[in-house]
C-alpha positions in Angstrom: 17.2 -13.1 5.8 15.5 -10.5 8.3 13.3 -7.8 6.9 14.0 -4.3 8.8 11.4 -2.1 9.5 11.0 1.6 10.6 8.0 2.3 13.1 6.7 6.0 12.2 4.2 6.8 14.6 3.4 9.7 17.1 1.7 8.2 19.8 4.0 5.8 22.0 1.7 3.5 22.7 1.1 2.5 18.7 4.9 2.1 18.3 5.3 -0.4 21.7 2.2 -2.7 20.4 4.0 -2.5 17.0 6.9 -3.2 18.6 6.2 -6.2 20.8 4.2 -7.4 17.8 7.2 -7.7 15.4 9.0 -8.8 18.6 7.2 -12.4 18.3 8.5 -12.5 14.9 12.7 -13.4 14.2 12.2 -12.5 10.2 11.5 -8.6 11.3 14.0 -6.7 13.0 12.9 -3.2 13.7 15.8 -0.6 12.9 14.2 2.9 14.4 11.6 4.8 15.4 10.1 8.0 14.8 7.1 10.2 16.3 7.1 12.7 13.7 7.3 13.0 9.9 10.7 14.8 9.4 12.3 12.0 12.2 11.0 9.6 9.4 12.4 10.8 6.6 15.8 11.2 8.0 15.8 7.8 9.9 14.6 6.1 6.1 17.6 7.7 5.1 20.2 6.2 7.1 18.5 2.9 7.4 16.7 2.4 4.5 14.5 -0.4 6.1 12.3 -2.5 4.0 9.5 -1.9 5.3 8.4 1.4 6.8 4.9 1.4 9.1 3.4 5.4 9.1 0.8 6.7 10.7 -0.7 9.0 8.1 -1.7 12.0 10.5 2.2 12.3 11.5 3.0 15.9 13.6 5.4 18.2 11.3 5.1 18.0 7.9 2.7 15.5 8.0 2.0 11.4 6.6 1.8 12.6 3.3 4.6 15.0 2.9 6.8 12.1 5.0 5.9 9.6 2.8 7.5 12.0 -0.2 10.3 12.7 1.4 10.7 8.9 2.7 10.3 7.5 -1.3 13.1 9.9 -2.1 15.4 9.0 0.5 15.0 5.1 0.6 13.6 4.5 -2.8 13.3 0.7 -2.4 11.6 0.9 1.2 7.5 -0.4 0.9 5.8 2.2 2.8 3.1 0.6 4.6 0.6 3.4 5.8 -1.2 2.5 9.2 -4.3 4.5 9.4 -7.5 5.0 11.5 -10.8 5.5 10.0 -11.2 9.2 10.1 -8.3 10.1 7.7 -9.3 9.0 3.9 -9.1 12.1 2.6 -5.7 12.2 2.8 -5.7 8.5 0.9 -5.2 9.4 -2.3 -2.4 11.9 -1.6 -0.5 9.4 0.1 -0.7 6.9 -2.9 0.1 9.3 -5.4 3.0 10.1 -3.3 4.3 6.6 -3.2 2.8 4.5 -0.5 2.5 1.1 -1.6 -0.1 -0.7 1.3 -2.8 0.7 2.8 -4.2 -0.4 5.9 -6.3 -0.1 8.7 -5.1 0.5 12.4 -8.0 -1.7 13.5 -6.8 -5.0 11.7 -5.8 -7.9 13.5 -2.1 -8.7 14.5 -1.7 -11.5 12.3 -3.5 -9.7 9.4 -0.6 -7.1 9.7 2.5 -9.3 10.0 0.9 -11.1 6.6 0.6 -7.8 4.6 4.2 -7.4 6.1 5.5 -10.5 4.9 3.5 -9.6 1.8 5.3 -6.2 1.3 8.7 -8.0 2.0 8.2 -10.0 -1.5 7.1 -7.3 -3.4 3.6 -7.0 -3.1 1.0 -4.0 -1.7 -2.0 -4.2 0.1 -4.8 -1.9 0.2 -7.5 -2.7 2.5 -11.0 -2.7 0.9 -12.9 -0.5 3.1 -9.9 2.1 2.1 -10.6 1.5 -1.3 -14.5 2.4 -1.1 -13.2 5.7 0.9 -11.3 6.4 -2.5 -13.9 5.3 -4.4 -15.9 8.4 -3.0 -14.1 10.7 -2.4 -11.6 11.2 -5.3 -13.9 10.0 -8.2 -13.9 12.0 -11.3 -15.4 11.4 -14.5 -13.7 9.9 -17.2 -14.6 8.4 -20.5 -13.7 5.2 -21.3 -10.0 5.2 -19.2 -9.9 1.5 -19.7 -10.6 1.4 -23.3 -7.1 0.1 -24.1 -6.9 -2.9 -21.9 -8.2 -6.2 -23.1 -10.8 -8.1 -21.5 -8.1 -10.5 -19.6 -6.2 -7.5 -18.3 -9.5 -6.1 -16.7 -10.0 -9.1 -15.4 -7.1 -9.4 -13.9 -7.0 -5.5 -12.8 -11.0 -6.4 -11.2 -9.0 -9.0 -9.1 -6.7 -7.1 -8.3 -8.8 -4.2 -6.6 -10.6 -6.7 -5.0 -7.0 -7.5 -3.2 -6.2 -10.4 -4.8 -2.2 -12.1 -4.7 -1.2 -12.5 -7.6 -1.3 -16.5 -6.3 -5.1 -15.8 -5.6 -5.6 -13.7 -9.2 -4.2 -16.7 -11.0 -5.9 -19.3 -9.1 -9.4 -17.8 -9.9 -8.9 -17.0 -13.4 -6.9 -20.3 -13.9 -3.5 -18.8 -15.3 -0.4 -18.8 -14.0 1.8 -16.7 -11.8 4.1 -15.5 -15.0 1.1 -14.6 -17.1 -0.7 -12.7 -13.9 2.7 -10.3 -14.2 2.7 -10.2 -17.6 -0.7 -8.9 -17.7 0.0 -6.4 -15.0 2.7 -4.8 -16.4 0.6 -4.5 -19.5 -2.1 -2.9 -17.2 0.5 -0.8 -15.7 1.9 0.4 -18.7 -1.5 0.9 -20.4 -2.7 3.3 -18.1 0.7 4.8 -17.0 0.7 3.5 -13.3 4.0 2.9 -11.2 2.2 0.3 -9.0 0.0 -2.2 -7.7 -1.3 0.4 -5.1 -2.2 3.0 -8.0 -3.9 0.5 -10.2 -6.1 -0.5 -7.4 -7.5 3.1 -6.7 -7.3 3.9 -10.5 -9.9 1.3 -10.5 -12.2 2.1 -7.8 -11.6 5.6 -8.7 -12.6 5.7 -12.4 -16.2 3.1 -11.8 -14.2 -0.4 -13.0 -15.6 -1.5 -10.0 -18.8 0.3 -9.7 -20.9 -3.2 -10.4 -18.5 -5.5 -8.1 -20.5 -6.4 -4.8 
């Protein structure tokens, strides 16, 4: 089964090396393109892709206003934002308004079509050196935001922002699959997150991380 994607990008040259890389690939079938945010909300509404690509610093109403707009009119689309490494303060926006990967324009092909494939079954990716941008600029403090989880859910929730699979979380902490889910819907639920994406900069946001290398 193919996974459509929507390429939301304003300059034409990032949307053909998109293009002619998902080209290589028979599982991904791009649907449309747009080269400004409002073209990408309408186009995610009458497609409804899978996966949608968007550059964050979009012409119009901008990456994060598109990427609103884009969750309400495709709510099962995995909004993949594509960014360079000038626009982190716009990170956290875009998170909170329901992007679920994060990742750097820089990255190698095959890096991208594997965070693709990884989007297509459900799970986010947020690109470390992202996650230290959060880390900086949106950190507030809190006291003791974690104080409900047990020491296996941190665990897990440490993994996790260190962007860890849930195949890599389990292998390290020798669990399964099943009880990696389990403990992150516990996680999720604990500290009233609606994804993956959010508990990761939750994490670096509020120090969990603070003592990881």
């Amino acid at each position: 089964m193919s996974t459509s994607i929507l390429i939301a990008d304003d300059h034409a040259v990032v949307r053909e090396g998109l293009r002619g890389l998902l080209r290589l690939e028979p599982e991904f079938v791009v649907v449309a393109e747009a080269d400004d945010g409002e073209s990408a909300v309408t186009l995610a509404r009458q497609h409804r892709p899978d996966i949608v690509l968007l550059d964050l610093l979009m012409p119009g109403i901008g990456g994060v206003a598109a990427t609103r707009g884009i969750k309400a009119a495709s709510p099962e689309s995995h909004i993949m934002i594509l960014t360079s490494s000038n626009e982190d303060e716009h990170a956290f926006a875009a998170i909170e308004a329901g992007a679920q990967s994060f990742l750097l324009k820089s990255m190698r092909g095959e890096h991208l079509l594997q965070a693709i494939r990884s989007a297509s079954a459900g799970e986010s990716t947020l690109h470390s050196a992202i996650a230290r941008r959060i880390l900086t600029a949106m950190r507030q403090p809190q006291t003791g935001p974690f104080a409900d989880l047990t020491e296996r859910e941190l665990q897990v929730l440490r993994s996790l922002a260190q962007g860890g699979s849930n195949a890599q979380i389990a292998a390290g902490l020798g669990i399964s699959e099943k009880t990696v889910k389990v403990h992150l819907s516990n996680v999720m639920s604990k500290l009233q997150l609606s994804g993956r994406t959010q508990a990761v900069a939750f994490a670096w946001r509020e120090g969990l991380m603070d003592d990881e290398p």
